[in-house]
N, C-alpha and C positions, 0 to 999 in steps of 0.2 A: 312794381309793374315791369314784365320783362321788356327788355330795351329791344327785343326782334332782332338780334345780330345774326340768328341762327347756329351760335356755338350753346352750348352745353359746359357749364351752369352759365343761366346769360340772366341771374339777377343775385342779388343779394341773398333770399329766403335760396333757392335753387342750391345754391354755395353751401347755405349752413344746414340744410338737408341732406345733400349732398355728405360733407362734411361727419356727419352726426351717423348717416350709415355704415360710414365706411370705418368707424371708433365702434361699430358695434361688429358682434361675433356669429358671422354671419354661417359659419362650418355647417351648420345642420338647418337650414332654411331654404328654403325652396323658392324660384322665380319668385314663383307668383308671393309669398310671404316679403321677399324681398319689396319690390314695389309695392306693397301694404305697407310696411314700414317706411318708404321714402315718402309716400300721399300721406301716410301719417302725420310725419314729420313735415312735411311742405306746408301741410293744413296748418299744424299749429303754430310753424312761426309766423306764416302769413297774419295768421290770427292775433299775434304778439305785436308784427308790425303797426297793423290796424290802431292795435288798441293803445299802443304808444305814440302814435301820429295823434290818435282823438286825444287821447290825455296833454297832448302837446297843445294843439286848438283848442281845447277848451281853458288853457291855462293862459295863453295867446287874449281869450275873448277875458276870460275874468279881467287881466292886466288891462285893456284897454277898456273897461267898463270903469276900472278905478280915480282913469286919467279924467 
């Protein structure tokens, strides 16, 4: 979740979007394909964080269900 600092990248996902853009070859892309590929990219690690915080809590609940 972004921290609201008002800077650019102001989260972690932001950074590795960021990040993953700019290792791509961006020479013949246009604005608008540009920012397609960064909502891309933002989507999907957002999506990665998620699902590795849930994998994290559900691993969390098993363990304590064992005690």
């Amino acid at each position: 979740m972004p921290s609201g600092t008002g800077f650019f990248p102001d989260s972690k996902q932001e950074a590795l979007a960021l990040e993953y853009i700019k290792s791509q070859d961006l020479s013949r892309k246009t604005p608008e394909e540009v920012a397609e590929m960064y909502q891309d990219a933002y989507t999907r690690i957002c999506e990665t964080f998620k699902s590795i915080r849930d994998e994290k809590r559900a691993e969390r609940n098993r363990k304590s269900l064992v005690y």
